[in-house]
PyMOL CGO cylinders between C-alpha atoms (Angstrom):
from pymol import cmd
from pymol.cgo import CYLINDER

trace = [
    CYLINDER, 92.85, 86.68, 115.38, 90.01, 87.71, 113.55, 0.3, 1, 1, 1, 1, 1, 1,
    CYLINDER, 90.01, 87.71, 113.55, 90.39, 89.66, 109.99, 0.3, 1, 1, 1, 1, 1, 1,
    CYLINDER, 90.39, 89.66, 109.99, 87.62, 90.69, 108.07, 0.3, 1, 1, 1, 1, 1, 1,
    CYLINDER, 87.62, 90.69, 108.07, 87.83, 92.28, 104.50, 0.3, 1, 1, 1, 1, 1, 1,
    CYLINDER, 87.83, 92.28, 104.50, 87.77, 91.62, 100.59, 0.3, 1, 1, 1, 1, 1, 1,
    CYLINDER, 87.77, 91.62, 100.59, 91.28, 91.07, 98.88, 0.3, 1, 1, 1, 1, 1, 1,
    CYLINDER, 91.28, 91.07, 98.88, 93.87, 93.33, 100.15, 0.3, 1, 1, 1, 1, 1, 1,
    CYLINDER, 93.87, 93.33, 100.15, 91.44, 95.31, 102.00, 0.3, 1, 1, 1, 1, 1, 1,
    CYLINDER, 91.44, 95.31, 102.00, 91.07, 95.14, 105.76, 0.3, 1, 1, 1, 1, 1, 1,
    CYLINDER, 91.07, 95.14, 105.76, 88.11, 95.86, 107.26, 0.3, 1, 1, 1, 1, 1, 1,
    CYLINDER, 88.11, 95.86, 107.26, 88.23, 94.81, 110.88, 0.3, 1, 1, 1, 1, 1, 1,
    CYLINDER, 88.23, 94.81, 110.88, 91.16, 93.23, 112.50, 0.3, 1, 1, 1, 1, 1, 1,
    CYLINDER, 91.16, 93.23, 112.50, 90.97, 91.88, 115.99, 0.3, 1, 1, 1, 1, 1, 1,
    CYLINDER, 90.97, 91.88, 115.99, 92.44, 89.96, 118.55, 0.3, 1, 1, 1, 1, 1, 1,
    CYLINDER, 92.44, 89.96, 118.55, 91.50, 87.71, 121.45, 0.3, 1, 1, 1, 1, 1, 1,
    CYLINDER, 91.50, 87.71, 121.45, 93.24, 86.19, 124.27, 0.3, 1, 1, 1, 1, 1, 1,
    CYLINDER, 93.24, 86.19, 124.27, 92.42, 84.05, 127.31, 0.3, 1, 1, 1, 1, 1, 1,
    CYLINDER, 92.42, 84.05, 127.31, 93.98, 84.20, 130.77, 0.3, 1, 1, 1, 1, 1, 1,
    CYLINDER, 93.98, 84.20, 130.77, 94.53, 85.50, 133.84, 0.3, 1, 1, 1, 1, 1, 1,
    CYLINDER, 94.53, 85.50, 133.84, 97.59, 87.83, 133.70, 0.3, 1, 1, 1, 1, 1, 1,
    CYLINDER, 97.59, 87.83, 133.70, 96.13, 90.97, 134.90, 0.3, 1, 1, 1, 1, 1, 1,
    CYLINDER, 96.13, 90.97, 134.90, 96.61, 93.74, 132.40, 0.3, 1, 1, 1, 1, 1, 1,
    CYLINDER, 96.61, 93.74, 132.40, 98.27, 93.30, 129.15, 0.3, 1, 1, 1, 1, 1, 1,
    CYLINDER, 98.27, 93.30, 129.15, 98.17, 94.99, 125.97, 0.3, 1, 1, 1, 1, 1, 1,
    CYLINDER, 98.17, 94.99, 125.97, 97.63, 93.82, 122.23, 0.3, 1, 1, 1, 1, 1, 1,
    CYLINDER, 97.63, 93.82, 122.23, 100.24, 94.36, 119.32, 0.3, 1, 1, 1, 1, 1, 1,
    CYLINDER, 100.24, 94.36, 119.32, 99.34, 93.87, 115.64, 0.3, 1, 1, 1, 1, 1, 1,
    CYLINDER, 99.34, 93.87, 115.64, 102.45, 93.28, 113.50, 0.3, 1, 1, 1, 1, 1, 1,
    CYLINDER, 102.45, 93.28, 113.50, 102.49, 93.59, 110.03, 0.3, 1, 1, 1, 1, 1, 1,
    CYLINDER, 102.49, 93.59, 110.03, 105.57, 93.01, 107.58, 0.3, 1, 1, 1, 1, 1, 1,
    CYLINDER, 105.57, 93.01, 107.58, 105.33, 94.42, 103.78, 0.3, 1, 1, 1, 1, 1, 1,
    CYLINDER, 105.33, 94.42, 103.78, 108.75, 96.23, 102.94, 0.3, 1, 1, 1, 1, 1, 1,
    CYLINDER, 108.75, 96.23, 102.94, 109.84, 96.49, 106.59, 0.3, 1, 1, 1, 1, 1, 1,
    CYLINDER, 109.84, 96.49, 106.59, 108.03, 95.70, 110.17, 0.3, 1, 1, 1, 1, 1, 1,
    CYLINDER, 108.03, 95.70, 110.17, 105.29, 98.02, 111.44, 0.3, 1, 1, 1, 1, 1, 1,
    CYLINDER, 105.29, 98.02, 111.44, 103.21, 97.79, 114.16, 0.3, 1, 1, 1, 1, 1, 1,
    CYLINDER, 103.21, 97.79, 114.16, 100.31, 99.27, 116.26, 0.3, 1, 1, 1, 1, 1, 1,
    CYLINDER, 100.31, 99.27, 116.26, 99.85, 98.49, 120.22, 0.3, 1, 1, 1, 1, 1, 1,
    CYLINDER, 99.85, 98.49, 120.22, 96.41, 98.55, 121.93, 0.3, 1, 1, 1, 1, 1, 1,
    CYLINDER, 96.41, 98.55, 121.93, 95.46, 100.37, 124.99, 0.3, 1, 1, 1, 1, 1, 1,
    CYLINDER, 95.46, 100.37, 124.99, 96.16, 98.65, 128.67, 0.3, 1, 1, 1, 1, 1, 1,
    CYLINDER, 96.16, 98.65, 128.67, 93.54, 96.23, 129.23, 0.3, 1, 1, 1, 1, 1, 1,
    CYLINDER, 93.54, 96.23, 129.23, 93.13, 95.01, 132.45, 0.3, 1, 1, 1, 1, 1, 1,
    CYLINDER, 93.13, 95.01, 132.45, 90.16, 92.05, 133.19, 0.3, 1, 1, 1, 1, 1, 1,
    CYLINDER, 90.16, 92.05, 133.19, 87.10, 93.14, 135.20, 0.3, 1, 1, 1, 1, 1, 1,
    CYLINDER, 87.10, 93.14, 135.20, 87.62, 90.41, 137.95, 0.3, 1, 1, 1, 1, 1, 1,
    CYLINDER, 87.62, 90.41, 137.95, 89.59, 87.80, 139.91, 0.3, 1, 1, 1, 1, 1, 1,
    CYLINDER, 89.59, 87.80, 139.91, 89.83, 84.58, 137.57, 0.3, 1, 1, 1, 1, 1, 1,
    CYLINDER, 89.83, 84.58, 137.57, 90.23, 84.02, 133.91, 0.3, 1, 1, 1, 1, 1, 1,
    CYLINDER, 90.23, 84.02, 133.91, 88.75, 85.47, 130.94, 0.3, 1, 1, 1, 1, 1, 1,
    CYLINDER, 88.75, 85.47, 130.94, 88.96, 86.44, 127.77, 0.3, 1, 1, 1, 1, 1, 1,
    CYLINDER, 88.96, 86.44, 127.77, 91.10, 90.11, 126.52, 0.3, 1, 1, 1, 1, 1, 1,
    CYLINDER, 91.10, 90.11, 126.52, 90.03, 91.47, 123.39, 0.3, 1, 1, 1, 1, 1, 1,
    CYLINDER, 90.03, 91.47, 123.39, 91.27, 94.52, 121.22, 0.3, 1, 1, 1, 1, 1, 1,
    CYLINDER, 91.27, 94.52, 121.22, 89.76, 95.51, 117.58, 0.3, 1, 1, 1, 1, 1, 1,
    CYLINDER, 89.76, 95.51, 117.58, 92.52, 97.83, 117.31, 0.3, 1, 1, 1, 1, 1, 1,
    CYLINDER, 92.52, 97.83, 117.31, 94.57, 96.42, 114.05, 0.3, 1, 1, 1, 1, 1, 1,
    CYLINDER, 94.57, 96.42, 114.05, 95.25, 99.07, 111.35, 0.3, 1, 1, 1, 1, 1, 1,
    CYLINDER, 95.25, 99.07, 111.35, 92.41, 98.50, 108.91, 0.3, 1, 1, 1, 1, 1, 1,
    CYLINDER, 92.41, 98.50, 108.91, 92.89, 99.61, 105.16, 0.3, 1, 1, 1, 1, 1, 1,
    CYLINDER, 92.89, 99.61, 105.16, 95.02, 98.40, 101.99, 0.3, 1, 1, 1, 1, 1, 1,
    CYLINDER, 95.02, 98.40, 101.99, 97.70, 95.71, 101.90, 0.3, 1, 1, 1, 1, 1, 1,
    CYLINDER, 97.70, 95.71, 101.90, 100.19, 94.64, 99.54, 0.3, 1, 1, 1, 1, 1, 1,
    CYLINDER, 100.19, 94.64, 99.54, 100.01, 91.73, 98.22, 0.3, 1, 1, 1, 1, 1, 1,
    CYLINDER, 100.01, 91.73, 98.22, 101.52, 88.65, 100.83, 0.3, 1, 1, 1, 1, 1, 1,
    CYLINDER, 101.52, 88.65, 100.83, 101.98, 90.78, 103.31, 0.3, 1, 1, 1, 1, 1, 1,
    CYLINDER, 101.98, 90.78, 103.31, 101.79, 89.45, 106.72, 0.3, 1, 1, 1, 1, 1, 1,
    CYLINDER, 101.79, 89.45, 106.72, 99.88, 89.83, 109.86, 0.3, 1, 1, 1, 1, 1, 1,
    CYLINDER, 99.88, 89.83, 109.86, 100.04, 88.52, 113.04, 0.3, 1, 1, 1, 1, 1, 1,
    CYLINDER, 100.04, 88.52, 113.04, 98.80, 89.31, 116.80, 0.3, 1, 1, 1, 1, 1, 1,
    CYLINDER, 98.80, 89.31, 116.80, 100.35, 88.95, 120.34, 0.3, 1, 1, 1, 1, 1, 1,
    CYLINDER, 100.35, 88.95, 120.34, 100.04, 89.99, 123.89, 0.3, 1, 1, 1, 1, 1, 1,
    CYLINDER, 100.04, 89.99, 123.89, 102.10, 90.80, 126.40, 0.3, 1, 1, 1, 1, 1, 1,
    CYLINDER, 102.10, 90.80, 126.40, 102.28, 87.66, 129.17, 0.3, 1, 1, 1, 1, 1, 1,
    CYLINDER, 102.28, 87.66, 129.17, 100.47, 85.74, 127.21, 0.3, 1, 1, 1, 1, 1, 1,
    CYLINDER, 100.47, 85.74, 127.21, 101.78, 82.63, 124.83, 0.3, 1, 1, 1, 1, 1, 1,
    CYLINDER, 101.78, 82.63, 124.83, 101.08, 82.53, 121.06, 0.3, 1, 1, 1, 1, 1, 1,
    CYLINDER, 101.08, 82.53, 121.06, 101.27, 84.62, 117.78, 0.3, 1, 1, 1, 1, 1, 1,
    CYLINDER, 101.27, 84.62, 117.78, 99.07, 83.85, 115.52, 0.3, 1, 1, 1, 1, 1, 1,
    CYLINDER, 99.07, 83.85, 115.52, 99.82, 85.15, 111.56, 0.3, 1, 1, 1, 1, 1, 1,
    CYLINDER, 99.82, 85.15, 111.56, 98.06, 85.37, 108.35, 0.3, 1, 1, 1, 1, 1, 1,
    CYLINDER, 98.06, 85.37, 108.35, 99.01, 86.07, 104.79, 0.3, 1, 1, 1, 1, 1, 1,
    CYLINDER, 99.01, 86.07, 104.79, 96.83, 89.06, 102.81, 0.3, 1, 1, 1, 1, 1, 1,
    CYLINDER, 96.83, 89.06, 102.81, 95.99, 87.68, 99.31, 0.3, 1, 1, 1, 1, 1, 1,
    CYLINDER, 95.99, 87.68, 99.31, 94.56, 88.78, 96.45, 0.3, 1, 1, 1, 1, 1, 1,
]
cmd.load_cgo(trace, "trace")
């Protein structure tokens, strides 16, 4: 998970994943007063063996303070999370 922006500003918020699952899809979760999220397009690898997935799709703009963020993908292990702070 990669986010890029100045104190409760995102800029850019991406996500990468390695594997071989076929196609999966991104979510980016974020909790302030309740859960939202925002799912990527299908994205399938472009051949046989591993590789990396990648989606720049998280919902860039203004935070609230300790509000946080995290990234997973379907068939694939992990969920990384970050904290927005001033």
């Amino acid at each position: 998970m990669t986010i890029i922006g100045k104190g409760l500003r995102i800029d850019t918020w991406s996500t990468n994943a390695f594997g071989n699952v076929g196609c999966t899809q991104a979510t980016f979760d974020f909790f302030d007063n309740d859960y939202k999220d925002r799912h990527s397009s299908i994205i399938c690898p472009d051949g046989p063996g591993p590789g990396v997935y990648y989606s720049a799709g998280g919902p860039a703009g203004w935070y609230q303070h300790g509000t946080e963020v995290c990234n997973y993908w379907l068939k694939i292990d992990g969920y990384p999370c970050a904290e927005i702070r001033q």
